[in-house]
C-alpha positions in Angstrom: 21.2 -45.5 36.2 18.5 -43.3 36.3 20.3 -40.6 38.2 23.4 -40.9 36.0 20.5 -40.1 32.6 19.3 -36.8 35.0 22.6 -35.4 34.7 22.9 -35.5 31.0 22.5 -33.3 28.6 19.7 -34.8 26.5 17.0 -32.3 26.5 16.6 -29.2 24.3 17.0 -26.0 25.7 13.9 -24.2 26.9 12.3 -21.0 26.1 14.2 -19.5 29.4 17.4 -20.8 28.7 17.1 -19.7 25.5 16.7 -15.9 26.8 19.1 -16.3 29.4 21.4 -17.6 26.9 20.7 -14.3 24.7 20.8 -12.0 28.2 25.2 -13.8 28.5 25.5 -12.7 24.8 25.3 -16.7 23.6 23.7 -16.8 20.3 24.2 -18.4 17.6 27.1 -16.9 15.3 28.5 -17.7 11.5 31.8 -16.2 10.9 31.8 -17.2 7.2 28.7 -15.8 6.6 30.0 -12.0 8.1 33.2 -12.8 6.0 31.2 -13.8 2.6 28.7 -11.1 2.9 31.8 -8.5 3.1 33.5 -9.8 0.7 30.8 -9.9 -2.0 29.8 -6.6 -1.0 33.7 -5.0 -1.9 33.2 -7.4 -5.3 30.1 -5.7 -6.2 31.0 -2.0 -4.7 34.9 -2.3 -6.6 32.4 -3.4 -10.1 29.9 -0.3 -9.2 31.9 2.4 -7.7 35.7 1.1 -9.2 35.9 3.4 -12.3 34.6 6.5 -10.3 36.5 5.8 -7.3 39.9 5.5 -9.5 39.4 9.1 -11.3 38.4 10.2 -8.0 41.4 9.1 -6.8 43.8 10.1 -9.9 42.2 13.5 -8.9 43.2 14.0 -5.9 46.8 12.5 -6.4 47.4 14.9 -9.2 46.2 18.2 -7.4 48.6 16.2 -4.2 51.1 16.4 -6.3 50.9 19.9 -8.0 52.1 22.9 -6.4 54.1 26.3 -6.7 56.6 27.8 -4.2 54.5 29.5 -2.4 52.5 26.1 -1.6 55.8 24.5 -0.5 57.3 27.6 1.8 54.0 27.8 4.2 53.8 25.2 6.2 49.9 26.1 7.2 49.2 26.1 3.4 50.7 22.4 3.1 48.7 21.4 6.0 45.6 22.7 4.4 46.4 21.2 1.3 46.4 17.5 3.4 43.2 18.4 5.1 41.3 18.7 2.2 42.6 16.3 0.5 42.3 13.6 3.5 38.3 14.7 3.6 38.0 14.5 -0.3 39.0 10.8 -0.1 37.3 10.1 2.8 34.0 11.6 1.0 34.7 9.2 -1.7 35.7 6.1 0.1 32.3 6.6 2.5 29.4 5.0 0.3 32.0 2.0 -0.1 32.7 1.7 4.1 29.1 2.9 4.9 27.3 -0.5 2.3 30.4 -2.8 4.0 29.6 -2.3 7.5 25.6 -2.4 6.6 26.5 -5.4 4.9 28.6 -7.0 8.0 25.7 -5.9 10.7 23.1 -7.7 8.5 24.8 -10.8 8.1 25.9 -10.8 11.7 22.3 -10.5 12.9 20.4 -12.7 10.6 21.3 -15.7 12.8 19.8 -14.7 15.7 18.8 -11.0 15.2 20.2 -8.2 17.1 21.9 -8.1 20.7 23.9 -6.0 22.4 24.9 -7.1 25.8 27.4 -5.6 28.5 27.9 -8.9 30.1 29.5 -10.1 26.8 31.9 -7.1 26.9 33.2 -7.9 31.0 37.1 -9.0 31.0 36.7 -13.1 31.9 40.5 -13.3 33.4 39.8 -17.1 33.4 40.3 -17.0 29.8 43.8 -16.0 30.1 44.9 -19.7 31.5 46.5 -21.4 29.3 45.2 -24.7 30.5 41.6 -23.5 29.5 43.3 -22.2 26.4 45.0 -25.4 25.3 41.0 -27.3 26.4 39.4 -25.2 23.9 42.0 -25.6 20.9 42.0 -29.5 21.5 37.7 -29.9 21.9 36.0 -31.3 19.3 34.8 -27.4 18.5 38.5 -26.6 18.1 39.0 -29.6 15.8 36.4 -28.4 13.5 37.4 -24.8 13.7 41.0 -27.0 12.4 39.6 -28.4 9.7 37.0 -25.6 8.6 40.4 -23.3 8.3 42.2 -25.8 6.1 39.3 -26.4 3.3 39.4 -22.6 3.3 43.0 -22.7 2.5 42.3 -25.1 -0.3 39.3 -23.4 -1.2 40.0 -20.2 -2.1 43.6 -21.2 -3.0 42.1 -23.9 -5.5 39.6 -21.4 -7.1 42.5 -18.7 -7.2 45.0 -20.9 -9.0 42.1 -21.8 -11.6 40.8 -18.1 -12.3 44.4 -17.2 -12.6 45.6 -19.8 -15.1 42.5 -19.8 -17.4 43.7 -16.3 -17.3 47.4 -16.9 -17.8 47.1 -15.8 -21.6 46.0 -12.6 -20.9 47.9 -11.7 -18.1 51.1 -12.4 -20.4 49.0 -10.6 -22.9 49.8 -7.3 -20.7 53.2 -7.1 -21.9 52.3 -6.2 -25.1 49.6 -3.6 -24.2 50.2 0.3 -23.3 50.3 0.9 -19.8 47.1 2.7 -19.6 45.0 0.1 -21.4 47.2 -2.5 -19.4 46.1 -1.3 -16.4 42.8 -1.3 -16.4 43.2 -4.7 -17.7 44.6 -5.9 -14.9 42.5 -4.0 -12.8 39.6 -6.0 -14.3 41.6 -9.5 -14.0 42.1 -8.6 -10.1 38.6 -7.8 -10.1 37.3 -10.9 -11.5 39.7 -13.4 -9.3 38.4 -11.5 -5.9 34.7 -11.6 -7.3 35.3 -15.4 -8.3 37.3 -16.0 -4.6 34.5 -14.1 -2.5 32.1 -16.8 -4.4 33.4 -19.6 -3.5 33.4 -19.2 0.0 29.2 -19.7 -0.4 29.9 -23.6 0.0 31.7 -22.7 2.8 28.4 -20.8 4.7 26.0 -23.3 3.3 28.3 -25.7 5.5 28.9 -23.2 8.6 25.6 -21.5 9.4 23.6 -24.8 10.1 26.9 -26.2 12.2 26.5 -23.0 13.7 23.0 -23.6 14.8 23.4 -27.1 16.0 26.4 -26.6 17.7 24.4 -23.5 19.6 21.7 -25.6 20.3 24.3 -28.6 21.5 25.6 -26.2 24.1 22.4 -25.3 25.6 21.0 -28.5 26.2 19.7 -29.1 29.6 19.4 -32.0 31.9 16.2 -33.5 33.0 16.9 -32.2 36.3 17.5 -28.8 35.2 14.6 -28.8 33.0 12.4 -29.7 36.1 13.9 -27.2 38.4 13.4 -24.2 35.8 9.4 -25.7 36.0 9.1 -25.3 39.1 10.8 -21.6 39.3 8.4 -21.2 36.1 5.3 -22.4 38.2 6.2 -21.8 41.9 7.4 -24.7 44.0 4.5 -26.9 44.9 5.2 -26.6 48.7 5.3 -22.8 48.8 1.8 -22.6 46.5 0.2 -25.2 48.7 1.1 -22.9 51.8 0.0 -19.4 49.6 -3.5 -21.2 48.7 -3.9 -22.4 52.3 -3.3 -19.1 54.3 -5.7 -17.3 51.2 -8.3 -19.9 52.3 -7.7 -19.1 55.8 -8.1 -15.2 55.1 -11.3 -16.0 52.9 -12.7 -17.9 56.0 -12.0 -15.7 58.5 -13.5 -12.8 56.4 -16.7 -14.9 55.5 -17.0 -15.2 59.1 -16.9 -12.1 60.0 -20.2 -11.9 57.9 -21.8 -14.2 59.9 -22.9 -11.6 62.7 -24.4 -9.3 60.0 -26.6 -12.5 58.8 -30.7 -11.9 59.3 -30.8 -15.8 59.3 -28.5 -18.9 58.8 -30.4 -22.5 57.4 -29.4 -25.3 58.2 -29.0 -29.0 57.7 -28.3 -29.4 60.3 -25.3 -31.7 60.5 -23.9 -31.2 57.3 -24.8 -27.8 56.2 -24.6 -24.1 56.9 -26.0 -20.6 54.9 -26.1 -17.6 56.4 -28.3 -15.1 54.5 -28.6 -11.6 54.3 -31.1 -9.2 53.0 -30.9 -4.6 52.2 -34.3 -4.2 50.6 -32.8 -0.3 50.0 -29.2 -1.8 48.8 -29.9 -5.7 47.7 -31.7 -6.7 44.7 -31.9 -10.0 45.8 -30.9 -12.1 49.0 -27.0 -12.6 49.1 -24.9 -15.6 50.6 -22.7 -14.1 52.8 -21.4 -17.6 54.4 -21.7 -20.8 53.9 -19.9 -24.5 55.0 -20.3 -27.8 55.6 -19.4 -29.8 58.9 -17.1 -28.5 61.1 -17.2 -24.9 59.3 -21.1 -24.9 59.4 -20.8 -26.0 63.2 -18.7 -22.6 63.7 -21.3 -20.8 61.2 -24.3 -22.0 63.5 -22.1 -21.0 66.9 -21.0 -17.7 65.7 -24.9 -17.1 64.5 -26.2 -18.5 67.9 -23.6 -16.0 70.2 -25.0 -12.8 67.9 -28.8 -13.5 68.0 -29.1 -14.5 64.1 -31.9 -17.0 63.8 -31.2 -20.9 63.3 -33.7 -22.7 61.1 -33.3 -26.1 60.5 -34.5 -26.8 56.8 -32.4 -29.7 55.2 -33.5 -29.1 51.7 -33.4 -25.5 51.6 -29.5 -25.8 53.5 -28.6 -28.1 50.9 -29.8 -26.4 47.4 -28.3 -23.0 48.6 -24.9 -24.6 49.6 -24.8 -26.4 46.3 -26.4 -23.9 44.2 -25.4 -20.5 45.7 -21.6 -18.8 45.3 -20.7 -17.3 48.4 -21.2 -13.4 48.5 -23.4 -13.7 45.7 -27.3 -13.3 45.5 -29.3 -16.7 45.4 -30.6 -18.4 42.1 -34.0 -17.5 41.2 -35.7 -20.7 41.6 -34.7 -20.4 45.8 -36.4 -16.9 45.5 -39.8 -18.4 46.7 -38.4 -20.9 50.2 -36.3 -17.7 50.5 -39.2 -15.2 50.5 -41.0 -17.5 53.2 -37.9 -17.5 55.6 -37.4 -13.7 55.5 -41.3 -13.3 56.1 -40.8 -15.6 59.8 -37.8 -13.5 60.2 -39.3 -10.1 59.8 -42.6 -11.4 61.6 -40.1 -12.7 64.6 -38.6 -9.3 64.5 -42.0 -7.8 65.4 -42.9 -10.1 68.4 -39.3 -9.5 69.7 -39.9 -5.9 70.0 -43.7 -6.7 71.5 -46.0 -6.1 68.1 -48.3 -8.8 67.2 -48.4 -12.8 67.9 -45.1 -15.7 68.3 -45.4 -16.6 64.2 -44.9 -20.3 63.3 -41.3 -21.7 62.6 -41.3 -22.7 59.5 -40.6 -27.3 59.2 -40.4 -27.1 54.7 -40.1 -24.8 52.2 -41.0 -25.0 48.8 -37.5 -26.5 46.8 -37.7 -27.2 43.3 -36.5 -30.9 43.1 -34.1 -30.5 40.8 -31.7 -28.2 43.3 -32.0 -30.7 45.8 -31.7 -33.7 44.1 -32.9 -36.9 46.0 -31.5 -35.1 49.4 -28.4 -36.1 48.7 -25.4 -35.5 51.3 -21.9 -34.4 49.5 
């Protein structure tokens, strides 16, 4: 049972197959809101521009229609005559084609704001199968599409049959009227019955857009699976980190072990702990931790210092507040500056004898260690 819930769909999609979604071309789309927005937009252009796109147009029909001889025998005359008049109309007509296709782009993107993908324009050749065909028309989303298409139909045809017989009176009343005045009458009767139709198909996209939305979201769900295969993508598979952070500790200990030969003196526990310290009065303001370990890596810190010649001092307290206290390649804390100062002193002093100046100085058994770096002598 538990497998069976992995494998279905019941979690929301997540931020990455969201984009990846978006990256196919899959967003979320409301065909009745593009068709609404255009149509209102021609209602309220034809109210705007109607009466100066109609003279514009009588214009151009009359000086169509009005030539000489001359006009008619030259066929390059005639096809001037066309020319201009084709660009006059289409210098009329482009303020009402430009606002329609602003209008369609805005209501097209407000969904899901703007895309453009290629992968939505590559031919799909399994969409011509008419078994997939046939799949889609019978899913649930073709049912709705179905039933979305016949309250249309009664939609508009229900609002059109109302407009037109609260109108019936004066449409008849045009019989009686001269044909300019009946014209424009019945220009402004059309008018109305589009501008009423377009309206109406607002209760349509109040229903669409948020089916449109959920039905997106619907398609996009994710299994549990899925969702924690994209995490580990997201984050790296455990494994593979695990493996990166190991061989970056391995490079880290090799290169702090390289240090060690460089040391002027490692302290030690000395079964638990291991610093190595080194000291540049030209280059150091203080006394830096080059390397440091505990147990089998301060065993290799106190063999590495023992085959180079770098002092061993055995000074529990001193090991233990610098492991705790100190970051590797990083200069001690203050308080350690004193027991520090006396274990350079033997080192330098040691120095000396080596080289035959002066007496064997003393090793040093304690150091001065505030208490509260070294608290109780605790071993970790």
């Amino acid at each position: 049972m538990a497998e069976d819930s992995d494998l279905e769909r019941t979690e929301p999609a997540t931020g990455r197959q969201i984009e990846k979604a978006r990256e196919k071309g899959q967003v979320a789309r409301s065909r009745e809101l593009t068709t609404f927005s255009a149509l209102i937009v021609s209602a309220g252009l034809f109210m705007t521009m109607g009466g100066k796109l109609m003279s514009t147009l009588s214009t151009l029909l009359i000086q169509g229609l009005s030539f000489d001889r001359t006009t008619v025998s030259s066929i390059a005359s005639m096809q001037d005559r066309l020319y201009h008049q084709s660009f006059q109309a289409l210098i009329a007509f482009l303020p009402f084609f430009g606002a329609l296709a602003l209008a369609a782009i805005l209501s097209s993107i407000a969904l899901s704001g703007w895309l453009f993908s290629f992968e939505a324009l590559q031919p799909k050749f399994g969409k011509l199968n008419p078994f997939s065909g046939i799949t889609r028309i019978i899913s649930v989303t073709g049912l709705i599409e179905m039933v979305k298409a016949i309250l249309k139909t009664l939609l508009i045809g229900g609002v059109a049959y109302m407009v037109i017989w609260h109108n019936k009176d004066a449409m008849f009343g045009l019989l009686n009227e001269a044909f300019p005045a009946a014209l424009m009458h019945l220009g402004d009767l059309v008018l109305s019955t589009f501008l009423y139709v377009s309206a109406s198909l607002l209760l349509l996209v109040l229903i669409d857009v948020p089916f449109q939305m959920w039905d997106h979201s619907q398609k996009l769900r994710m299994t549990k699976e899925e969702v924690r295969q994209e995490g580990k993508e997201a984050e790296g598979d455990p494994h593979v980190k695990a493996k990166i952070r190991s061989m970056q500790r391995e490079m880290a200990r090799r290169r702090m072990m390289s240090e060690v030969p460089k040391a002027d003196v490692i302290v030690t526990n000395p079964t638990h702990y291991a610093v190595a310290l080194r000291y540049e009065d030209t280059a150091m303001r203080a006394p830096k931790v080059v390397a440091k370990g505990s147990h089998l890596v301060a065993q290799r810190i106190m063999e590495l210092g023992t085959e180079n010649h770098v002092p061993v001092l055995r000074l529990p307290s001193l090991a233990r507040a610098l492991y705790r206290h100190a970051e590797l390649d990083a200069e001690i804390p203050a308080p350690l500056y004193t027991a520090v100062a006396e274990v350079l002193a033997y080192i330098y002093q040691l120095r000396h004898y080596q080289k035959g100046a002066g007496a064997m100085p003393t090793v040093p058994q304690s150091v001065p260690v505030p208490s509260e770096l070294d608290p109780g002598g605790e071993e970790a």
